[in-house]
C-alpha positions as CSV (number, residue, x, y, z in Angstrom):
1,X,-56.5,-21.0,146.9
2,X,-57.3,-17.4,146.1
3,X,-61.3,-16.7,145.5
4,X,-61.8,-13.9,143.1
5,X,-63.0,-10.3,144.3
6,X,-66.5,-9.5,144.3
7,X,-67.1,-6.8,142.2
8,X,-69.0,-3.6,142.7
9,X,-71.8,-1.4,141.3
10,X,-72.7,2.7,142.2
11,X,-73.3,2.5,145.7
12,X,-73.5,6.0,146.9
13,X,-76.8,5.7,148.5
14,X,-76.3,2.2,150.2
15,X,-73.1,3.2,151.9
16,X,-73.0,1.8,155.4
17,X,-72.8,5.1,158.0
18,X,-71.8,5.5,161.4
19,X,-72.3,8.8,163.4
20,X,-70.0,11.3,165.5
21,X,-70.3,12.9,168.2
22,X,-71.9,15.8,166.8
23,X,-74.7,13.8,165.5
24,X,-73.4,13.9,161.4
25,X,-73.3,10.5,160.1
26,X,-70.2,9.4,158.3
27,X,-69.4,6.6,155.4
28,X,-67.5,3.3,157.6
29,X,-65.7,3.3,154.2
30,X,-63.3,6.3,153.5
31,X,-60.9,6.6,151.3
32,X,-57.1,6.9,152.6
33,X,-53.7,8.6,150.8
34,X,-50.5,7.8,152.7
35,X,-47.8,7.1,150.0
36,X,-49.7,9.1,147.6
37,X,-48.4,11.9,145.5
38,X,-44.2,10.4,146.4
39,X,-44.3,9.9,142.9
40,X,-45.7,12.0,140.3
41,X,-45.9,9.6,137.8
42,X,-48.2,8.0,139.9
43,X,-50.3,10.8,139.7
44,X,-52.5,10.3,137.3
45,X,-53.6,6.9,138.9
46,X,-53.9,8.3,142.6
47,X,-56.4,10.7,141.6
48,X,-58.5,8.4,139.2
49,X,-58.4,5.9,142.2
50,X,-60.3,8.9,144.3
51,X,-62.4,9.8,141.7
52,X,-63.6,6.4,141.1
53,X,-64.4,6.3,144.9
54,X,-66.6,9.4,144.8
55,X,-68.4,7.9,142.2
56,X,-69.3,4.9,143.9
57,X,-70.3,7.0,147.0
58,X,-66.7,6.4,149.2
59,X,-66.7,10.2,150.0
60,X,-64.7,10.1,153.1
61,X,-61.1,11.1,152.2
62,X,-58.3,11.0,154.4
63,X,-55.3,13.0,154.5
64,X,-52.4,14.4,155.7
65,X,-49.8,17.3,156.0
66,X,-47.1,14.7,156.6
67,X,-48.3,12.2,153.6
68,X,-45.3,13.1,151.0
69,X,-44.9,16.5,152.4
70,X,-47.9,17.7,151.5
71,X,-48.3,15.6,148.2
72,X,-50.8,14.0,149.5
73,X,-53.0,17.0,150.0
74,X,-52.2,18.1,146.1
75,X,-53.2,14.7,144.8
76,X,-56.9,14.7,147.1
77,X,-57.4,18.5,145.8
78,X,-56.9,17.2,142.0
79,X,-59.2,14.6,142.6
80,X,-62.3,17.0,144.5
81,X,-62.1,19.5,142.1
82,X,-65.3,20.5,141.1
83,X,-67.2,17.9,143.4
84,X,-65.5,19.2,147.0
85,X,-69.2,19.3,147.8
86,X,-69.4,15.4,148.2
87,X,-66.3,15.4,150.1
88,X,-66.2,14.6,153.8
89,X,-62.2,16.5,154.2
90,X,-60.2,14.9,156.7
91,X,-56.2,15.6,157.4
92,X,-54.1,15.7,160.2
93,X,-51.2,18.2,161.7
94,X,-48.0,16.7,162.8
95,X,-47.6,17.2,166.9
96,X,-44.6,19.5,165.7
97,X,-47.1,22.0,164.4
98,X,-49.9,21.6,167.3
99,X,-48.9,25.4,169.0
100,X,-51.9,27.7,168.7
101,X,-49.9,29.6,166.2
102,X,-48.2,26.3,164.8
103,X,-51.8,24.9,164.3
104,X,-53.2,28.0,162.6
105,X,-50.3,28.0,159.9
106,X,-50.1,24.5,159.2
107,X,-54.5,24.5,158.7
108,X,-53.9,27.2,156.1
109,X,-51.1,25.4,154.4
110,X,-53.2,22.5,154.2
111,X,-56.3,24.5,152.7
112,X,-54.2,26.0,150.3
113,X,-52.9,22.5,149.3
114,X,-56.2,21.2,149.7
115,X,-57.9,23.9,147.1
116,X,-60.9,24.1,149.9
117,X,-61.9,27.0,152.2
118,X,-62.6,24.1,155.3
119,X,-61.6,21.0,156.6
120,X,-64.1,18.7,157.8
121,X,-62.1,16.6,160.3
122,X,-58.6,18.1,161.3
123,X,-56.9,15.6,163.6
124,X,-53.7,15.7,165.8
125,X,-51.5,12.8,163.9
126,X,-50.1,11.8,167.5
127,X,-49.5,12.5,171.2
128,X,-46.6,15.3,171.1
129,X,-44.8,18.1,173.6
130,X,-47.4,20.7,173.6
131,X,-49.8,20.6,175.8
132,X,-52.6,19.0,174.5
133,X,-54.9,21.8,176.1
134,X,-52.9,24.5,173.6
135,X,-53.5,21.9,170.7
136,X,-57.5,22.1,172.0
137,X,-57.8,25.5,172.0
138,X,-56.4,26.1,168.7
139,X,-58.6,24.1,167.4
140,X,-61.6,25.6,168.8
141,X,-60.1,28.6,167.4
142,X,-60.1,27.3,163.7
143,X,-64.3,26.1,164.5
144,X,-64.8,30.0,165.3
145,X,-62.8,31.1,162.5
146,X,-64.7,28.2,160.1
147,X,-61.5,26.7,158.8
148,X,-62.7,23.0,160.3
149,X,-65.9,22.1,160.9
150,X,-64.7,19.2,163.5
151,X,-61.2,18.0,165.0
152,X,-60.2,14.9,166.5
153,X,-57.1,12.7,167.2
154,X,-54.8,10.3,166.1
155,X,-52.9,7.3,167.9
156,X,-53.8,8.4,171.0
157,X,-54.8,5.2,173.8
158,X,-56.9,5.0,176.3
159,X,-55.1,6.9,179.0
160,X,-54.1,10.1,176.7
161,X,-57.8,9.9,175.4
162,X,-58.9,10.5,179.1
163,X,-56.6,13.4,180.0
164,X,-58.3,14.9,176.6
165,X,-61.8,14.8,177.3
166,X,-61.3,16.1,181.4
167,X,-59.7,19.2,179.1
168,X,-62.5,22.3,178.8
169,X,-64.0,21.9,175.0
170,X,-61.8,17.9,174.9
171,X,-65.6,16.4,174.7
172,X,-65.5,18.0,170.9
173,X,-63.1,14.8,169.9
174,X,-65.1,13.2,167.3
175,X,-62.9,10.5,166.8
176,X,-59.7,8.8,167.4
177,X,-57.7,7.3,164.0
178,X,-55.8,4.6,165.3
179,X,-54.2,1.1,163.8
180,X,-56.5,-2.0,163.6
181,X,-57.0,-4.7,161.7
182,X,-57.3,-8.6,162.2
183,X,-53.8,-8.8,163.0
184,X,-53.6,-5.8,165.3
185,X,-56.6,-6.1,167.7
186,X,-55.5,-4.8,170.6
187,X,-57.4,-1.6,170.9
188,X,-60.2,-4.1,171.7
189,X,-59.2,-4.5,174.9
190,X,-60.3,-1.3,177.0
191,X,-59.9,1.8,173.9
192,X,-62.8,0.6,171.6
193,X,-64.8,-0.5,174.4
194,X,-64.2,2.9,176.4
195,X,-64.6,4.9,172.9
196,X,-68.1,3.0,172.0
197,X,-69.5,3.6,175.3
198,X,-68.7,7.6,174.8
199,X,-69.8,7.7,171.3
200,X,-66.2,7.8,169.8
201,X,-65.8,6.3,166.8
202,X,-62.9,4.6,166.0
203,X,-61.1,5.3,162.3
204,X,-59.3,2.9,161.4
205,X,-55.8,2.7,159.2
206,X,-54.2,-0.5,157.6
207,X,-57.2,-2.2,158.2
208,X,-55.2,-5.2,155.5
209,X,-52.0,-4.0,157.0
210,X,-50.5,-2.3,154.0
211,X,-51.2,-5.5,152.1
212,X,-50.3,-8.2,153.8
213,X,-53.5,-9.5,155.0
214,X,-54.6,-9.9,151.4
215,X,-51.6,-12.3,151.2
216,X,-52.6,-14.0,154.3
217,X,-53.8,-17.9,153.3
218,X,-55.9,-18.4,157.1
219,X,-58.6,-15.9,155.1
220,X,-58.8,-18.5,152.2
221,X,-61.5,-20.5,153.6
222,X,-63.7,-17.5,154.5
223,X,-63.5,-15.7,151.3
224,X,-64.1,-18.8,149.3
225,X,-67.3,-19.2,151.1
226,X,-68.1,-15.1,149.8
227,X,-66.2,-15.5,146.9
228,X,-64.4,-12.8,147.6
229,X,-60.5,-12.3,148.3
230,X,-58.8,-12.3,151.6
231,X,-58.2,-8.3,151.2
232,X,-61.9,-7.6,150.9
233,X,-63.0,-10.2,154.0
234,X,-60.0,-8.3,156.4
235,X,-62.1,-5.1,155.3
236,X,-65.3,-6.4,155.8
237,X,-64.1,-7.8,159.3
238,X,-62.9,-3.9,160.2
239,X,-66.3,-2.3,158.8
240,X,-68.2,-5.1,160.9
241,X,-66.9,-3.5,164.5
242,X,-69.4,-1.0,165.8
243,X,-67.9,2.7,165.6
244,X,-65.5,1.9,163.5
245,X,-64.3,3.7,159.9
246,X,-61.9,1.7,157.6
247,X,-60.1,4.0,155.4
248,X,-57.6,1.6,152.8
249,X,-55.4,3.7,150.8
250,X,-56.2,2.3,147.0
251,X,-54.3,3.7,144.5
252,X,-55.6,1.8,141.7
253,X,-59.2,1.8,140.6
254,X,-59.7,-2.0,140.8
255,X,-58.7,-2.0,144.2
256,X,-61.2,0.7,145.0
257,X,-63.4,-1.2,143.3
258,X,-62.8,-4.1,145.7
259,X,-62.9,-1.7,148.5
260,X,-66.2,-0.8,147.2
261,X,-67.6,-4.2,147.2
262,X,-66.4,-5.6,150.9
263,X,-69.3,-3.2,151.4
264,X,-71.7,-6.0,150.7
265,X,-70.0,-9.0,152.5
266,X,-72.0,-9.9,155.4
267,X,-69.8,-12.3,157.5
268,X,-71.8,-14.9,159.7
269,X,-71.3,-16.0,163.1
270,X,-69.3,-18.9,161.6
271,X,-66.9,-16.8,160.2
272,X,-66.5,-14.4,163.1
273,X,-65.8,-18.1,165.0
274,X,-63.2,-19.0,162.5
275,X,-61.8,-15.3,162.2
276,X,-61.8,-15.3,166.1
277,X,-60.2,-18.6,166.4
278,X,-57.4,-17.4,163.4
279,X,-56.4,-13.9,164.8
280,X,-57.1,-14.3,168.3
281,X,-58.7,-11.0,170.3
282,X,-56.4,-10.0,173.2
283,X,-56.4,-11.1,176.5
284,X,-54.5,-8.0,178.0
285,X,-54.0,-4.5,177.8
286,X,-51.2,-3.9,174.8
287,X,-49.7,-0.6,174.3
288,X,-50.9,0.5,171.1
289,X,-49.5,-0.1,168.2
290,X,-48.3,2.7,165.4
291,X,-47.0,1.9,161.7
């Protein structure tokens, strides 16, 4: 049996924080786009959906130069307009683009999609060919220059995280965006434990896994006893783990809503048993895992 969501009021100054490596605290709730702006008559929705979540304090938004071609970046600039201010400005280049010179282009393609002079978080979407000590560099570059403020990675594991920070200026990673979720715990094994220890924080995507752990009838019993639904207890489970963002993509404002409200849900030992005992942690090292 299905409980009904918990709803949600303003929030902006009760939003949970965790705090980079530079020492700026962050929301644990962002806001994420992929699969926005495919569709333009979706428009309209995808950018009340992230204005509704500035309103109730989610100001974390993350993006990408891949997410519909750049359509992703033209919906999030629609919805800061006016309020890019409140915005913590996170997107991505695709490994293709990570040359010095591939880098620089793709940040100013971004920007001018983006309708911003900065990017607050620029992230490497994954492990590719160039060197990862050319990606560095440029992005050290685009500090100096003030087109990002920070950079960090994306679906990079424990071993490609350690060739980063031996790199000179790879201790500037301020996070690593990475899978994870109830069903896909296996960062747990040695890359949260080995980011947490450095001060890493963790970002997580899917933390419902696009969905289907809000379908999933083993949450039942623990959102009954929250009355709340099984989407917002996977949620709560993700924003529960120390270092870690959660950034759902919601594309409708009742889900952000929802989103909004796992804020509140404080899960007890009992359900950590129960959620433990349902999606078990791992027992091994697991290569990790990318959707």
């Amino acid at each position: 049996m299905s409980s009904r969501p918990k709803s949600s009021k303003p929030m902006s100054s009760e939003i949970r924080t965790t705090t980079l490596p530079s020492g700026e605290a962050v929301p644990v709730l962002g806001q994420g786009t992929w699969k926005m702006g495919e569709d333009r008559r979706r428009r309209a929705d995808e950018v009340a959906a992230l204005r509704l979540g500035l309103d109730l304090g989610v100001t974390l938004i993350d993006t990408a130069e891949m997410y519909a071609g750049g359509g992703a970046e033209e919906v999030v600039a629609e919805a800061i307009a006016g309020r890019r201010e409140e915005v913590f400005l996170v997107s991505k280049v695709l490994p293709t683009n990570a040359s010095r010179a591939g880098v620089k282009r793709a940040c100013e393609n971004s920007l001018k999609r983006l309708g911003t002079d900065r990017i607050d978080l620029y992230l490497l979407h994954w492990p590719g060919s160039v060197p990862l000590a050319e990606t560095v560099e440029a992005f050290e570059a685009l500090k100096t220059a003030g087109k990002i403020r920070h950079w960090g990675v994306s679906n990079f594991d424990t071993d490609e995280m350690q060739e980063l920070v031996g790199l000179p200026s790879g201790r500037n990673v301020q996070t690593n965006q990475v899978l994870y979720n109830l069903s896909r715990r296996g960062p747990e094994f040695d890359l949260a434990p080995w980011s947490l220890e450095r001060g890493i924080p963790l970002m997580a995507y899917s933390p419902v896994e696009q969905g289907v752990l809000a379908r999933n009838a083993r949450l039942d019993a623990v959102a009954a006893r929250h009355n709340a639904t099984a989407a917002q207890i996977a949620l709560a489970w993700v924003m529960a783990q120390k270092g870690v963002i959660a950034i759902p993509k919601a594309s409708r404002q009742e889900h952000v809503r929802q989103n909004a409200a796992a804020l509140d849900i404080k899960l007890t030992a009992e359900d950590f048993a129960e959620l433990d005992r349902t999606f078990p942690p791992p027992t091994r090292k697991r290569g990790l895992e990318m959707i």
